[in-house]
Structure formats: structure tokens, C-alpha cells
N, C-alpha and C positions, 0 to 999 in steps of 0.2 A: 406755387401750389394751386390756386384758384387757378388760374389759364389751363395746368395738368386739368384740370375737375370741368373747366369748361370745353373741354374737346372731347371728352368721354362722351360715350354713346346715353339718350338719354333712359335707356332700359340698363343700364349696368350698372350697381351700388358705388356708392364712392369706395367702400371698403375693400370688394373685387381691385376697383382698378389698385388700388394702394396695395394691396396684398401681390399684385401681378406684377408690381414695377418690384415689390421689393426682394420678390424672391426670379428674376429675370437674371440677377446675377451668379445667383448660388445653382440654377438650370445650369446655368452655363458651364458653373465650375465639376457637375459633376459628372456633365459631359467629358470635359476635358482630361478628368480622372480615369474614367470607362477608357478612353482610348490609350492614355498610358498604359492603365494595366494590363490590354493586351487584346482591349473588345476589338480594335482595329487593327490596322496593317502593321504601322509600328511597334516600334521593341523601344522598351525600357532601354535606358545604358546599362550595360552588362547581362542583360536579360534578351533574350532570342525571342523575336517576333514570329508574324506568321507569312505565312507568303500570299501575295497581292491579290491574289485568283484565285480559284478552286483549278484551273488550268494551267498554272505557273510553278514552278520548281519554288521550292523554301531555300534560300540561301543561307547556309549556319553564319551564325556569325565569327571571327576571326579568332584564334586560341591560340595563345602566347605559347610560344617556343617550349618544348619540354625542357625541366632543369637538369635530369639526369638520363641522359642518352642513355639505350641499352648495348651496351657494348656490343663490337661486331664477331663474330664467330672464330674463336683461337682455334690456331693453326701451326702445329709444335712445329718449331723452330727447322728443327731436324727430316722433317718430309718435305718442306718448299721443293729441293734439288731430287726428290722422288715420286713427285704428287701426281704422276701419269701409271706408277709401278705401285700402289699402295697394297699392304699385304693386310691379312685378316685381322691381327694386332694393331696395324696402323691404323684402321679404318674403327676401332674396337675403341683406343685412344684417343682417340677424335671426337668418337660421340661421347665419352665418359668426359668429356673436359666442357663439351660445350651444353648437354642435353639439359633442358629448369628441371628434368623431373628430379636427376641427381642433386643438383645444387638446392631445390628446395627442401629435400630432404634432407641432407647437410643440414642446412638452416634451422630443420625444424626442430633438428638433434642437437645443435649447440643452445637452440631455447630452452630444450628439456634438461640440458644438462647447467644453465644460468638457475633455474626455476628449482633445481633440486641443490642446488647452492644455497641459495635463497631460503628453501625451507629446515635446511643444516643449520641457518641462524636464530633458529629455535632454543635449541640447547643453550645457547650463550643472554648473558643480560641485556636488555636496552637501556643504554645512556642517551640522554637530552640534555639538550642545553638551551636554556631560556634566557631574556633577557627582555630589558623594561624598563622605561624610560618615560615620567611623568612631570609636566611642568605644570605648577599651581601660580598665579598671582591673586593678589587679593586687592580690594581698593579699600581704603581709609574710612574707619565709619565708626562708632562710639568708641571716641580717642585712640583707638587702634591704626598704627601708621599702616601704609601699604608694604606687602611683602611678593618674595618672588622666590620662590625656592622648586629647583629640579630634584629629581629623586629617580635613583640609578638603583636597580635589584637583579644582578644578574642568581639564575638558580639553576641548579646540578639536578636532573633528576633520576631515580633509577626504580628500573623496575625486573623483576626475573621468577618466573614460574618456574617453580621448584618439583609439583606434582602435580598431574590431571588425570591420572588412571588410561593413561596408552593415549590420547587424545594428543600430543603433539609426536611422539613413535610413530604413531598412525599415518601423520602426513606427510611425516620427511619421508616415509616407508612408501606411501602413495609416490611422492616424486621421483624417490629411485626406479621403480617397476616403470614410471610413465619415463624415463629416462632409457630405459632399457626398451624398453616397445620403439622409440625414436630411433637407436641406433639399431635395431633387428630392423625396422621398417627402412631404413635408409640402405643396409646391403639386400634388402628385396629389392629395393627400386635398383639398385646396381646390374643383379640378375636380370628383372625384367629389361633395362636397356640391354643388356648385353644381346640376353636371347631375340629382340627385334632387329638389333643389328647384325647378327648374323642371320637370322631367318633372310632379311634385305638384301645380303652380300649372296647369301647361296642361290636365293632368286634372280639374280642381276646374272651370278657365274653360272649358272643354267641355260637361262635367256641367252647369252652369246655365246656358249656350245650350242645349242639349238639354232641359232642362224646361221652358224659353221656348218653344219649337219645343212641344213636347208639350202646352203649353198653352194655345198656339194649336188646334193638332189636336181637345184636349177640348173648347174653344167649336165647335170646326165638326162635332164630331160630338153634341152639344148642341142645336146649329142644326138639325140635321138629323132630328133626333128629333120637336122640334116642329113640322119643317114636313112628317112622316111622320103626326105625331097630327093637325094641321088639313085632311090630304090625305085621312084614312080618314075625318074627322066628316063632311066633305061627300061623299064616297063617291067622290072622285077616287083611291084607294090601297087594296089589302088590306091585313088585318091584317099579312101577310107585311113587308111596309115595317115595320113598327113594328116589328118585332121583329129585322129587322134593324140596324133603326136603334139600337134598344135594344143590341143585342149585340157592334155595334162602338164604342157609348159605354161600354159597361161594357169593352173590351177597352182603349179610349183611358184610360179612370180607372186600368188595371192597370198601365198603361205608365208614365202620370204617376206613379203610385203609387213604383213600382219606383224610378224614375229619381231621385224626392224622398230616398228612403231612401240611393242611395247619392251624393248632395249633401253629405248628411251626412257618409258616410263618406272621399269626396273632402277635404273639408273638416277631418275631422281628421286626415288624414296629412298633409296640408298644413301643418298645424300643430305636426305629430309633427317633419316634415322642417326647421321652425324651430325646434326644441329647446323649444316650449311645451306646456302641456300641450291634451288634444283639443278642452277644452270653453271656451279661450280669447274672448271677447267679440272677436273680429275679423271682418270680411269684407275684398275683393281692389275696386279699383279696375277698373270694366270699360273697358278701354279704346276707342278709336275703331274700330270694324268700317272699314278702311282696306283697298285691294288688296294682296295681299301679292305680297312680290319675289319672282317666281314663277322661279325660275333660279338657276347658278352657272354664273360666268365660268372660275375657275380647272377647270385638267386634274387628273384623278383623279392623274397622274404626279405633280405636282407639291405635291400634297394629302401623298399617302405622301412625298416627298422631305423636304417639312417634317414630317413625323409623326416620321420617322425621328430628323433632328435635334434635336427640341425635347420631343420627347415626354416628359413627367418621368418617368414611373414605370420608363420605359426610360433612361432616362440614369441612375435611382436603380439598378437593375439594373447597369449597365457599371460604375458607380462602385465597387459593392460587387465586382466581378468583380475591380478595380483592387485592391482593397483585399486582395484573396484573393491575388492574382499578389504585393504587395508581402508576403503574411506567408510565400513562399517564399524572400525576399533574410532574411527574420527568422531560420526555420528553418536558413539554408543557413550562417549568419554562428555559431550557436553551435558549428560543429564546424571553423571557423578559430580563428585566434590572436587576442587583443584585448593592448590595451596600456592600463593607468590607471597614474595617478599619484594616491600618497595622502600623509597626512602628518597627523600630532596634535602640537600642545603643551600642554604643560598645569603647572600650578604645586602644587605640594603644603607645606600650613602644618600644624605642631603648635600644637598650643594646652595646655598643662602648666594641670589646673585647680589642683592644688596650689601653683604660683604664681604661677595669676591672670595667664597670659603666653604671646605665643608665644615659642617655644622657635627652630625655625629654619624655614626655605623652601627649597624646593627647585624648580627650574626644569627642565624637561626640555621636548624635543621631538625630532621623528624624521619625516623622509620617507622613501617608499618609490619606486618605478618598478616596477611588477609587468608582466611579461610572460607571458599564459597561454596554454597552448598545451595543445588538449585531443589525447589520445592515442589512449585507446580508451574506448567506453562500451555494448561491448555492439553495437552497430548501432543504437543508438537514435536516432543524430541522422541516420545516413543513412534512414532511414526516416521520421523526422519532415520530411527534405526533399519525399522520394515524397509522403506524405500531404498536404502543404501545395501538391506542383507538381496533385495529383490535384484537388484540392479548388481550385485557380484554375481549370483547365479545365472543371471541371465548371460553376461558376459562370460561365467566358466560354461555354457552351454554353448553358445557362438562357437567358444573356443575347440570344444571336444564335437560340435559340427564341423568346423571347419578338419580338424584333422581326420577326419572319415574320408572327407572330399580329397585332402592329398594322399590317401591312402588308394585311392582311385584313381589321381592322375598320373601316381607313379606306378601303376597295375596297366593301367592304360596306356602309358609312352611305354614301358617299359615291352609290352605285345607290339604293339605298333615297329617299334625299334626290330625287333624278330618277323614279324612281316616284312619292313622294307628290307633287310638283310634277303632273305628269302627272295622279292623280289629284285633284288640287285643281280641275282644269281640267276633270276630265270630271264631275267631280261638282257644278261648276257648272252645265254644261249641262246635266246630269239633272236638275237643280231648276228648270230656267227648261223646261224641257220639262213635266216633271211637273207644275208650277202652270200653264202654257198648259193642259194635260189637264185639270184639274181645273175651271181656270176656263167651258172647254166643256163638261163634263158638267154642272157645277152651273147653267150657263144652258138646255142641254136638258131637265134636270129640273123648273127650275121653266116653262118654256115647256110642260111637258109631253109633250115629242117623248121622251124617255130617264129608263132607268128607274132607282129610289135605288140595284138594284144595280148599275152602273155607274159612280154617283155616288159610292160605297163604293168602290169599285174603284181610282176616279182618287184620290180622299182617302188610300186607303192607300199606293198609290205616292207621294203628293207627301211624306208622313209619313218616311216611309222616307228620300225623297231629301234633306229635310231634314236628318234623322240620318245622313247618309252624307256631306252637304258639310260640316256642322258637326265630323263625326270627319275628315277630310279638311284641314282646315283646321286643327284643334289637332295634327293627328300632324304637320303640315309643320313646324309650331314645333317638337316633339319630336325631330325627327328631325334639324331644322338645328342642336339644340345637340346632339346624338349627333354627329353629323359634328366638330362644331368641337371637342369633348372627345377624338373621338381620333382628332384631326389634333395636339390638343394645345396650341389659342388660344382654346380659352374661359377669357371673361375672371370677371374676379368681381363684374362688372355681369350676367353673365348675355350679354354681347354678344359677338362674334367679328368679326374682319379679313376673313371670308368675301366675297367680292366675289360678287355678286347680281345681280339683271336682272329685268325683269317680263316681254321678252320672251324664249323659251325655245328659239325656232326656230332659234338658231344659239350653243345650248351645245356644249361643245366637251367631247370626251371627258377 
């Protein structure tokens, strides 16, 4: 210690240098702490550090293997040997088997119906069972020898609420309504898949009518190119022809073009909308090009009438409104009097180890009849009534909001539905018109009375009219299951009870 004191500086206290040596090692240690806990580059074990540089990527650290894979996308059995031909049902079965939004809801409907189980065992007593086990020894001390004795009490106990004024009704009543709202919400989720999945499929079987259609278009404006270039060799055409002929084949390949790329993308939300993944080996059965049932029989009145009654997502709504109004009998029941009855027996043995015996037993038991009657608590149970009567109404108002709302969307599919009918019709006649046009200018043309642009002219109307009967025709299917989803009878075939008609002259409001 003097040699330390003798090499110090001679302006520095002895107690500096002493102070400096003694706390040089705890500097150290709280350095060493700072950089575990993350002031520096390294990472704790199990604990993710930072990355080396403000210019260098963070590397996570390594994350043990998941323990329960999510299973991969079911694939019934029965379409493997048809999964290039899938029809609207198949495709409908697909997504209902594999989509979380079903199966969560499943789920959330076998909790609510565990949960109202659960509060059914209200009605019935609680039994327990206890038990107890105590060793004493003692040591030798004013001529008392030493002793050793266990002590064994097993005890039965019971207890069962006889009356509380609606306060347990109340909750098993709450469970049921919240039980019913789970399964009304789970055949909405069933609807809404359903109606995504076909909205998907009609988009997909549109999109490839429509490249069909356009690929007609690109042979006829292919045709027309080379009967603009055999027109100008023999000096029947200017170059003018060619180059128009040229400009509306390169505008027909840009449409094709367009139309191919979102085939694709039809196609995998299609796929997306059956829970597989995009790039699935499948294509859609094209069905029979048949007349469709251009009409609806039933009145918008009676459209809403059944919307009102059947509609799940709104019955899931009223249920839980139920279930709000019943946790008001719940609140209102803890600031009356309840009446239970309880009662334990229970047996108590010594067991003397010193000689290897029991000693004696003892038998007891006891009932009670408790009558509770709450006094004061502050105002907190008259207030917990406010907030429970506040909070039904609020929810019976949600509920009779909301049904206004489906009173509107079944007003509104329901026109929409007679609109696209309507246009179905005129968009037919635009096509039988369009191809008459087209048919007489391509005869003018080549007769040589009329000129290619004319011929261009009629070709791009009939293109057109094409692509407008073809979307005409797919929205009518989109739009008759928007109708029947919220009227609230679409089925999970994708089909509806809608009554229909091919003639439309005497639909009825």
C-alpha cells in the first residue's frame, strides 16, 4: 500500500487515488452490463441484438421450428381425377372446406356453445372435496417424552344458491342469446364465402369469354390486313388501308394482350377465394351458353320481408342485443337479496408414529342457510344497472340500425338485378345489330362499293358489343347472388329459392 501512495501524483489525496482503485473494478462491471443489455452490438442469449452499423442489415436471430404446421389446403378426394373441369359447386366446396374465415367461426360457435354449458351449471350444487394432512413432533422438555403424530381430515363440502332474484336466469339467458348470435354469425360467414366465391368464378368465366371474343376480333383484324396488303399489290387500295389495317391489328393484339394477363389474375383469386394457393394446376368447367332466366317473379316487398326475418348477420345482431338486455336482470340481481344453502362433513384421524396407530377420529359436520342481503356499496351496483340498461339499448339500436341498412341492400340488389336483366337484353340486340353491321360492310368491302375504313368502324363496334354482352351476361349472375345473399337464401350450392322467368314483361314490383 505505501509503494501504491508512493507513485501517486503529488497533487492527488491519498483518498482520490484509493477511491479510484477501488471503484476501477465495478467501472468495469457496469460497463460490461451496458453491452449485454443491448447498449452494443451483441444480443443477449435468446434476446436479439442490433446490427453492427447504421449501414448493415439486422440479422434476426434463429426461431425454432414451429410445433403445429398449418395444415396444407384439403382437396376432396373426388375432384383430383376432374380438377382441370371444376364446376361452380366444386369450386363452392373447396372454399367452404378450406377458408379460416369458416372454420373460425365454427370455432367461435362451439366456444359459445362450451360457455353456455357452463353457465347451465348454475342450476345444479358445487361439491368439493378437500383434504389435509398435518405432521406435529414435539422434543422432550418438563418430563414430557417426545411425540410424533400425523393428522389426516379429509372434508366434503357443499354449497347451492337456491334464490337471487333473476341474477343467475339472467346469465345462463345471456349465454344462450351469445350462443345463438355465434351460430347466426357463422352461416353469415358461410354466405359471405360463398358470395366471394362465386363473384371470383363469374370474373374468371367472363375474362375467358372475353379473350375468346378478342380472339376472334384479332383473326378478323389479321384478315383484314391481308386483304389491305393483296388490295394495294394489285393497286385496288392505298397504302393508307395498310396501315390502317396495321393499326387496328396492333390495337386488337394490345387488347388481347391486356385481357390474357388479367385471365391470370382472375384465375388466381379464384384460387385465392378457395383457400389454394395462386399457381394451383386447376381450371373451371365452361358450362352450356344456355338462355338465361331473364326475370324475378317475387316483389321487392317481400324480398325485404324475408331479409328482415332470415337474415343471419341480423338475427346475429338482435341475439346479442338479447343477450345485453339479459346482463341488465344480471346487474340488477346483485343489489337484491340471494338465499344458498351450504354445509361440509368431514372426518379427522390421528395417527401416533410412536405406536405405529391411530390414536382416535373425529366426525364433524355442519350446515348453513345464508341469507344475503346487500346494504350499501357505494352506488356501485345502481350504476352497474345504468351501464348494463345503457349498453342493451345501445345494442337494440345497432341492431334496428343495422336492419334499415339491409333493407336498402335488398332495395338495391334487388333494381340492380332488373337493370342488369334489362341490360342483358339490350346488349343482346347490340350484338345481333353490330354483327348485321359488320357483316354489310365486310361484303361492301370486298365487293368494293365501301371503304376498310368503314370496315374498321363496323369491326370495332361489333368488338365492343361483344365485350359489353359478354360483361352483361356475367354481372346478371353476380348480381342474382348479391340479391339472394342479402335477402339471406343463398344456399351453399351457390343456388337460391329466387323464383325467375325468361319473360320480364310482367315483373312485378
Amino acid at each position: 500500500m505505501l509503494a501504491r501512495l508512493a507513485t501517486r501524483p503529488p497533487d492527488v489525496p491519498a483518498r482520490r487515488v484509493a477511491a479510484a482503485q477501488t471503484l476501477r473494478p465495478v467501472t468495469l462491471g457496469v460497463a460490461a452490463a451496458a453491452v449485454l443489455l443491448g447498449c452494443g452490438t451483441p444480443g443477449v442469449r435468446g434476446v436479439a441484438g442490433t446490427a453492427p452499423a447504421p449501414n448493415v442489415f439486422w440479422n434476426p436471430p434463429r426461431q425454432p421450428a414451429a410445433a403445429h404446421a398449418a395444415p396444407p389446403p384439403e382437396l376432396p378426394t373426388d375432384l383430383a381425377g376432374r380438377i382441370a373441369q371444376l364446376k361452380l359447386t366444386d369450386v363452392i366446396d373447396i372454399a367452404l372446406r378450406n377458408n379460416t374465415a369458416t372454420s373460425a367461426a365454427w370455432a367461435d360457435a362451439r366456444a359459445a356453445a362450451a360457455s353456455y354449458g357452463a353457465a347451465q351449471g348454475q342450476y345444479y350444487p358445487a361439491l368439493s372435496l378437500d383434504g389435509t394432512a398435518t405432521a406435529i413432533r414435539t422434543v422432550p422438555s418438563g418430563g414430557r417424552t417426545a411425540t410424533k403424530q400425523r393428522f389426516y381430515g379429509p372434508t366434503l363440502n357443499l354449497s347451492w344458491l337456491l334464490f337471487d332474484f333473476g341474477g343467475r336466469s339472467g346469465a345462463i339467458g345471456e349465454a344462450r342469446e351469445a350462443l345463438l348470435a355465434a351460430d347466426w354469425s357463422h352461416n353469415a360467414t358461410l354466405q359471405d364465402v360463398v358470395l366471394g366465391v362465386e363473384a371470383a368464378y363469374f370474373q374468371y368465366m367472363g375474362t375467358k369469354a372475353l379473350l375468346v371474343a378478342q380472339g376472334t376480333t384479332l383473326e378478323e383484324a389479321r384478315t383484314n390486313l391481308e386483304a389491305a396488303n393483296q388490295r394495294h399489290k394489285v393497286g385496288l387500295s392505298t397504302i393508307a388501308d395498310v396501315l390502317q389495317a396495321r393499326t387496328a391489328l396492333s390495337q386488337a393484339q394490345l387488347a388481347f394482350q391486356a385481357t390474357e394477363g388479367q385471365l391470370h389474375s382472375t384465375r388466381g383469386a379464384l384460387a385465392l377465394s378457395m383457400g389454394l394457393p395462386a399457381n394451383v394446376p386447376y381450371d373451371i368447367e365452361v358450362p352450356a351458353d344456355t338462355a338465361l332466366p331473364l326475370g324475378i317473379t317475387d316483389s321487392v316487398d317481400a324480398l325485404i320481408a324475408r331479409a328482415v326475418s332470415e337474415r343471419p348477420d341480423l338475427a346475429a345482431l338482435r341475439a346479442g342485443a338479447r343477450a345485453a338486455r339479459a346482463r341488465v336482470s344480471v346487474a340488477r340481481s346483485q343489489a337484491l337479496p340471494s338465499l344458498s344453502v351450504g354445509g361440509t362433513t368431514g372426518e379427522t384421524s390421528f395417527y401416533d408414529t410412536t405406536r405405529s396407530a391411530f390414536t382416535a377420529f373425529r366426525n364433524s359436520y355442519n350446515a348453513t342457510l345464508t341469507l344475503s342481503i346487500p346494504l350499501f356499496s357505494g352506488g356501485a351496483q345502481i350504476y352497474d344497472v345504468k351501464a348494463a340498461a345503457a349498453a342493451a339499448e345501445a345494442a337494440e339500436r345497432r341492431a334496428f340500425g343495422f336492419e334499415q341498412q339491409v333493407v336498402y341492400q335488398v332495395f338495391n340488389a334487388y333494381y340492380a338485378l332488373r337493370t342488369a336483366t334489362q341490360q342483358v337484353r339490350t346488349s343482346a340486340d347490340l350484338l345481333a345489330s353490330a354483327t348485321q353491321s359488320e357483316q354489310v360492310a365486310l361484303g361492301r368491302y370486298r365487293a368494293g362499293a365501301g371503304s376498310l375504313l368503314d370496315l374498321l368502324t363496323a369491326q370495332a363496334a361489333l368488338a365492343s358489343a361483344r365485350a359489353q354482352a359478354i360483361q352483361a351476361r356475367f354481372s346478371w349472375y353476380t348480381t342474382l347472388a348479391q340479391l339472394a345473399h342479402d335477402v339471406g337464401i343463398l344456399g351453399l350450392d351457390g343456388g337460391s329459392p329466387l323464383h325467375l322467368q325468361s319473360d320480364t314483361t310482367g315483373t312485378k314490383r
